[in-house]
N, C-alpha and C positions, 0 to 999 in steps of 0.2 A: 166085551166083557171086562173083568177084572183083571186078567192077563194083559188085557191090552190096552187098559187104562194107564200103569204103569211104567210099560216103557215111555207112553207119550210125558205122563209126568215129569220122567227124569232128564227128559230130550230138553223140555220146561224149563228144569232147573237147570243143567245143561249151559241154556240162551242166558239167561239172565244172571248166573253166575257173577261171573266177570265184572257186571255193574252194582252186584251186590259187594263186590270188593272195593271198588274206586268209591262207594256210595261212601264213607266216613270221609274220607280226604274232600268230595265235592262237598259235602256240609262244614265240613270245617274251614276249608276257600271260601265259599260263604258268607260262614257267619264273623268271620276273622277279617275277611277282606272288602267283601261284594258290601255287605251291612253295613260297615262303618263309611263304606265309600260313598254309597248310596246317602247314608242319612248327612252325611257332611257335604252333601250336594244340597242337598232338601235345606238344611240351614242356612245354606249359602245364601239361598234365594228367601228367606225370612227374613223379619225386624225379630231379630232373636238377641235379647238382651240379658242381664239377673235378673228381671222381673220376669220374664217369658220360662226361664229355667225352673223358676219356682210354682209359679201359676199356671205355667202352660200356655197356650193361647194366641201361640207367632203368628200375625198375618203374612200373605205373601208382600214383596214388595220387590218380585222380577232379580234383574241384572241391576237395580240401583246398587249394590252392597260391591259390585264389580267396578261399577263406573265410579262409586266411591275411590274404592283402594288402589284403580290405575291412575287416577288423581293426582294421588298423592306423593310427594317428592319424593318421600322419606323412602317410599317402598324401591323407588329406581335405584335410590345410593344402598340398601339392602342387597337391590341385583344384581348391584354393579359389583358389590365386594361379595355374595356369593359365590359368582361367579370367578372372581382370584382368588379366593381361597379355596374351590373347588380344584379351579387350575393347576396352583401351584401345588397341592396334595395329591394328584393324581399322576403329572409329571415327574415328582420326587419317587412318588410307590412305583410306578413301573420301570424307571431308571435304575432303582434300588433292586428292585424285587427281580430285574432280568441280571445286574450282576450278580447277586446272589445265587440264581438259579445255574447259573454258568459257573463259579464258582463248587458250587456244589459235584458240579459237572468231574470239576479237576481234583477233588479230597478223596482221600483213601478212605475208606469202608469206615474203620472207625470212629475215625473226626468227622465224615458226614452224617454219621450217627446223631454224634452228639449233638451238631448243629442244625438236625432235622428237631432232635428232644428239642433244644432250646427254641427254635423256631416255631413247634406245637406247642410250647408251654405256655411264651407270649400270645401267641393266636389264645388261648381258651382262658385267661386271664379275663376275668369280668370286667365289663368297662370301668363301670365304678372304682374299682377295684386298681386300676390303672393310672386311672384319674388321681383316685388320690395318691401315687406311688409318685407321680407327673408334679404334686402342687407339694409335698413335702423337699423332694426334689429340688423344687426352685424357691424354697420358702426365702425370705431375706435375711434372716438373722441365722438357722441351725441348715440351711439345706446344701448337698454336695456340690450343688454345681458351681454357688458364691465362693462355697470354700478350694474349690477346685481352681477356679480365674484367679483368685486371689493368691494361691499360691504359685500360679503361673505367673504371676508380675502384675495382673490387672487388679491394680490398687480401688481402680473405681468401682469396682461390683461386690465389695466387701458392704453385707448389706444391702445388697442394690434388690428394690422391691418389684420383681416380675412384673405382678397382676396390677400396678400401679400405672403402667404404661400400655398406651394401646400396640403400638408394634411390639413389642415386648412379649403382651402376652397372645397377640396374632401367632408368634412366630411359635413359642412353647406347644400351642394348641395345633399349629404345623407339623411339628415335631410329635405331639401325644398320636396325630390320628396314622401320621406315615408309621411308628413303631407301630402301631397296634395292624394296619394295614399288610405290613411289607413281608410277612410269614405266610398270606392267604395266596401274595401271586408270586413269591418266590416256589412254593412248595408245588403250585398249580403250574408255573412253566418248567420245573425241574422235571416233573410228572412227564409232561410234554417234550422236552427234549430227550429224556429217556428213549423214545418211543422213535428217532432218525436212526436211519442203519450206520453202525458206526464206519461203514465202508465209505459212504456218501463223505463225511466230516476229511476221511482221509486223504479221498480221492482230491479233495477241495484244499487240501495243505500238500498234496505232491505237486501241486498243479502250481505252488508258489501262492498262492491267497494267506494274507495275515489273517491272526485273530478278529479283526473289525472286517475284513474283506468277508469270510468266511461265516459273520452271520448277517451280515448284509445280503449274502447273494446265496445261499442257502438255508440257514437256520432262518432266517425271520420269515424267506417265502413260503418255507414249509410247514410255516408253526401260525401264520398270518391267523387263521381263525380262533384258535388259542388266543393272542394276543387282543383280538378284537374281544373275543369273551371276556375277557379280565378287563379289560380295559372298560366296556362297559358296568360289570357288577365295582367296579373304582368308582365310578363316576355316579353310579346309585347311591353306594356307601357313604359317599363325602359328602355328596349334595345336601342329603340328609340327616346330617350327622347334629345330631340334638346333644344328648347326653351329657359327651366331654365341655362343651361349651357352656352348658347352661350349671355344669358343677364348678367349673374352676373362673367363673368371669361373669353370668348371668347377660352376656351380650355387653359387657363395658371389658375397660374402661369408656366411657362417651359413647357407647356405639361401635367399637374399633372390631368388636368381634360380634356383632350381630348378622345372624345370618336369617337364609327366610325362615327358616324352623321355628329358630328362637324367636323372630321378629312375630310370627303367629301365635305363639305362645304369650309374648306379652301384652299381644292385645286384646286375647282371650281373658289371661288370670288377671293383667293388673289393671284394664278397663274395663272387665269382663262383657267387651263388645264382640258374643261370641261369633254373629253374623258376619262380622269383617272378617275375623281369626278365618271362619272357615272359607270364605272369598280366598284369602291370602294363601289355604293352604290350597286349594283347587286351581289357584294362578301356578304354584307351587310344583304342583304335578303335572299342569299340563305343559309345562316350562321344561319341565325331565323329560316325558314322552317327546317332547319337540328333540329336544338335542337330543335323543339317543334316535329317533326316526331318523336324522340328519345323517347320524353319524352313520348309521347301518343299511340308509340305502347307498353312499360313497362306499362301502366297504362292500358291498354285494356287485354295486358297479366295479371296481377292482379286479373280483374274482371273476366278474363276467367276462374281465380282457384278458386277462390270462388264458 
């Protein structure tokens, strides 16, 4: 009867609740992620040129667009300096971002106040926003850091033009992504050291262990997955890190700061050969999954011997 229609109903809604909740997040993974990922596969494997963009009409034409772009020299010296400027951004953010967090460790309540505000303020700073605070910064004729060396003694950097030079400006764009980086894993392992009994820390300096001894042979083995978490969303962040690059340098001087992003990018807009673009970015990606599978089955083997 109708009594007994209703409880079954509500049992109904009951079940399927729960996937009426998660339903907006899986369409919006989706169409945000799965969509684009998908159709920048589909491109891959087209003769997808401006003409095809406008008319429509891509034929297939396989893995040629692949066989193309491994090819090619250009793209290896692209991976080879990704790959160091991935490096050397990652190794500076967690060196930085773990004294910091230590640091933090040792400040009285008010001062780490302040330098938790100063730390979130940089963190939610728009990149852009960043960037250009970065290219006024080192401008040649009005920016502080010329006038800075220069009143330090370094006669040579009075006017001395950053973005003119490729290490020059490698190094700046080092410097922009480690600042805008070193608030997200300073704050995320301060979090995490929080959370050691501070009996453990003690027991560990009655015992005679220095500062370096003591997060060597306790803080780091008990925080190891912490550190691997951070360490990997570092190593996403910088890999593909477009934005800063392409506002203060566009991939020069020469090439000196081209990385794969950028490098996909301009063979997209300025050959608009968007078939290779999308080759190069699907090399791109499966080049991240590779090094972070690498790195996170070593790091599961670790825990395993423990």
């Amino acid at each position: 009867g109708r009594g007994g229609r209703v409880p079954r109903l509500r049992r109904a809604l009951q079940g399927i609740w729960p996937y009426l909740l998660v339903a907006p997040t899986v369409l919006g993974t989706l169409f945000l992620l799965v969509y684009p990922l998908a159709r920048n596969v589909v491109i891959s494997l087209q003769h997808f040129r401006f003409a095809e963009l406008i008319r429509g009409g891509a034929t297939w034409v396989g893995p040629a667009n692949y066989r193309h772009v491994l090819r090619d020299p250009e793209l290896w010296s692209v991976v080879r300096r990704t790959f160091a400027f991935t490096a050397l951004n990652v190794v500076l953010i967690m060196v930085l971002g773990t004294l910091m967090a230590l640091m933090l460790m040792r400040l009285g309540r008010r001062m780490r106040l302040l330098v938790m505000i100063g730390l979130v303020l940089t963190w939610a700073m728009p990149i852009i926003a960043a960037t250009t605070v970065f290219q006024w910064l080192f401008a040649s004729q009005y920016g502080v850091v010329n006038w800075l060396l220069v009143r330090l003694g370094f006669e040579g950097y009075a006017e001395y033009t950053w973005f003119a030079h490729g290490g020059a400006t490698f190094g700046v764009l080092v410097g922009l992504i480690v600042w805008q980086s070193v608030p997200f894993a300073a704050l995320t392992l301060y979090a995490a050291l929080t959370t050691i009994p501070g009996e453990v820390l003690e027991s560990a300096r009655i015992d005679g262990a220095g500062p370096w001894r003591v997060f060597r042979s306790v803080i780091f083995p008990m925080l190891r997955p912490i550190f691997g978490l951070v360490l990997s969303l570092e190593i996403i962040w910088v890999f593909k890190a477009f934005a800063q690059i392409w506002a203060i340098s566009k991939g020069g001087p020469d090439g000196a700061t081209t990385t794969l992003p950028v490098y996909a990018y301009q063979v997209a807009q300025s050959l608009r050969q968007y078939d290779l673009a999308a080759a190069i970015s699907m090399f791109m990606v499966l080049t991240l999954v590779a090094v972070l599978i690498v790195y996170f089955r070593q790091l599961f083997r670790q825990e395993g011997e423990q």
